[in-house]
C-alpha positions in Angstrom: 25.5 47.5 -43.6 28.1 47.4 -40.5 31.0 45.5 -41.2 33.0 46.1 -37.5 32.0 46.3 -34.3 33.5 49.0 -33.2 31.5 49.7 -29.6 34.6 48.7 -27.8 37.5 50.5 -29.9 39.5 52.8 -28.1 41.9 53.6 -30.6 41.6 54.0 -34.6 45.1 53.5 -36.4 44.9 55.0 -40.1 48.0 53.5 -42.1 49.0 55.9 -45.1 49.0 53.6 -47.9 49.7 56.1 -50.5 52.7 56.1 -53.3 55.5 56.8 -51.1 54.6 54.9 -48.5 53.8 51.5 -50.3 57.2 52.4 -51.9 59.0 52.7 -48.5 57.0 48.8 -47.0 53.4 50.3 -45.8 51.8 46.5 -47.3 54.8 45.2 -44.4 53.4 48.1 -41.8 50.0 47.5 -42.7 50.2 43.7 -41.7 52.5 43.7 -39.1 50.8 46.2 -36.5 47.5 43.8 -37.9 49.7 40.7 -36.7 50.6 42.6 -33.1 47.1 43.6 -32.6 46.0 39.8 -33.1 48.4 38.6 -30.9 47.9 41.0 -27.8 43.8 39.8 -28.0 43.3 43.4 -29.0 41.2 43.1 -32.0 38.2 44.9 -30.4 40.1 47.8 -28.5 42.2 48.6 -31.5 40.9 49.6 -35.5 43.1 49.7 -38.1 42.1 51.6 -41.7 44.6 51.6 -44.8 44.4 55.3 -46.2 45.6 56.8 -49.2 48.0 59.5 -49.2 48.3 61.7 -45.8 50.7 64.8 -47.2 53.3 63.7 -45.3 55.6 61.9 -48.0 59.1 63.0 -46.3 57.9 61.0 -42.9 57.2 57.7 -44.7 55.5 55.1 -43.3 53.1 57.2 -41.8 50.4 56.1 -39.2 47.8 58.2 -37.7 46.9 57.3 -34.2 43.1 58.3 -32.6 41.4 59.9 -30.8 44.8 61.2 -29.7 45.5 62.9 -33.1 49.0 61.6 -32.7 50.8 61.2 -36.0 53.8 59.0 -36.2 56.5 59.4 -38.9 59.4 56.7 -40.2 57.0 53.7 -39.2 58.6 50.3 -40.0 57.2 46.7 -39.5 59.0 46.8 -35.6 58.4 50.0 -34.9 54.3 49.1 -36.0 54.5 46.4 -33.1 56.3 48.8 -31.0 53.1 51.7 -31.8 50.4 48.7 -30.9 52.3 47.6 -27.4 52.6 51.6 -26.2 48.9 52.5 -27.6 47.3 49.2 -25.1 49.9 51.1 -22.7 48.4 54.4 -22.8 51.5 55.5 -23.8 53.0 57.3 -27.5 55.9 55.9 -29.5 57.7 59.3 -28.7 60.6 58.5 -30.9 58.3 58.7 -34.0 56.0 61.4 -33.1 56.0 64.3 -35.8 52.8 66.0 -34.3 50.5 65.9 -31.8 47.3 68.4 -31.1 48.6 69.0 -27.5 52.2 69.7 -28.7 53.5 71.8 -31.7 54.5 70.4 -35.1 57.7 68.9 -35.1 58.5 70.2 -38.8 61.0 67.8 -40.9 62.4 70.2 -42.9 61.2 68.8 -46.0 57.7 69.8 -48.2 56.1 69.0 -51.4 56.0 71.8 -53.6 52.5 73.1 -54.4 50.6 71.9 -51.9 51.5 74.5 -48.6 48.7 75.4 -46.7 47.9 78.5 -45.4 48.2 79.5 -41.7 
C-alpha cells in the first residue's frame, strides 16, 4: 500500500534521527524543516524521512539532501528552514555542507572508533 504520492517530489530530505542527533534537537529539526515545507506550499516537491543513525555523530543534526547526495552537517531548527528555502532555490546551504558527490569530503576531524571504512 502507497502512503505518499511522490510523482511530483524533486527532492528527498532524510533527517538522522539517531542517538546523537535526538540528543543534539533532531525531534526540533525534524519538525521545523516539516513546518517550512508546509508553509512554502511545498508538500508535493519536497519528502522528508526520519532515519536512524547516518555515521556521522560529530556533524550533528545531520540531514541528507536528494538526488543531490548533498549532506549537511550542524543542522539546527533555522538552519532546517534555511535548507528548505535554498533546496525550492536550486541552491545548497553551503555553510553546512560536509560532502557532496561532485566535491570532495570535507572531513571534520573527528571519527568514531571501530567503524572506519576502507578506501
Amino acid at each position: 500500500m502507497t502512503t505518499w504520492n511522490l510523482e511530483h517530489a524533486q527532492c528527498h530530505f532524510l533527517i538522522c534521527n539517531g542517538g546523537t542527533c535526538l540528543k543534539l534537537g533532531a525531534d526540533e529539526v525534524t519538525e521545523s524543516i516539516r513546518e517550512e515545507i508546509k508553509n512554502q506550499n511545498a508538500d508535493a516537491l519536497i519528502h522528508t524521512s526520519r532515519t536512524q543513525c547516518n555515521g556521522r555523530c560529530s556533524d550533528a543534526c545531520v540531514v541528507i539532501a536528494y538526488p543531490e547526495g548533498v549532506w549537511y552537517k550542524d543542522i539546527d531548527p533555522q538552519s532546517g528552514k534555511d535548507l528548505v528555502q535554498r533546496h525550492l532555490e536550486g541552491k545548497l546551504l553551503e555553510s553546512q555542507v560536509v560532502y557532496h558527490y561532485n566535491q570532495k569530503f570535507v572531513p571534520t576531524g573527528i571519527s568514531v572508533k571501530g567503524i572506519e571504512k576502507n578506501t
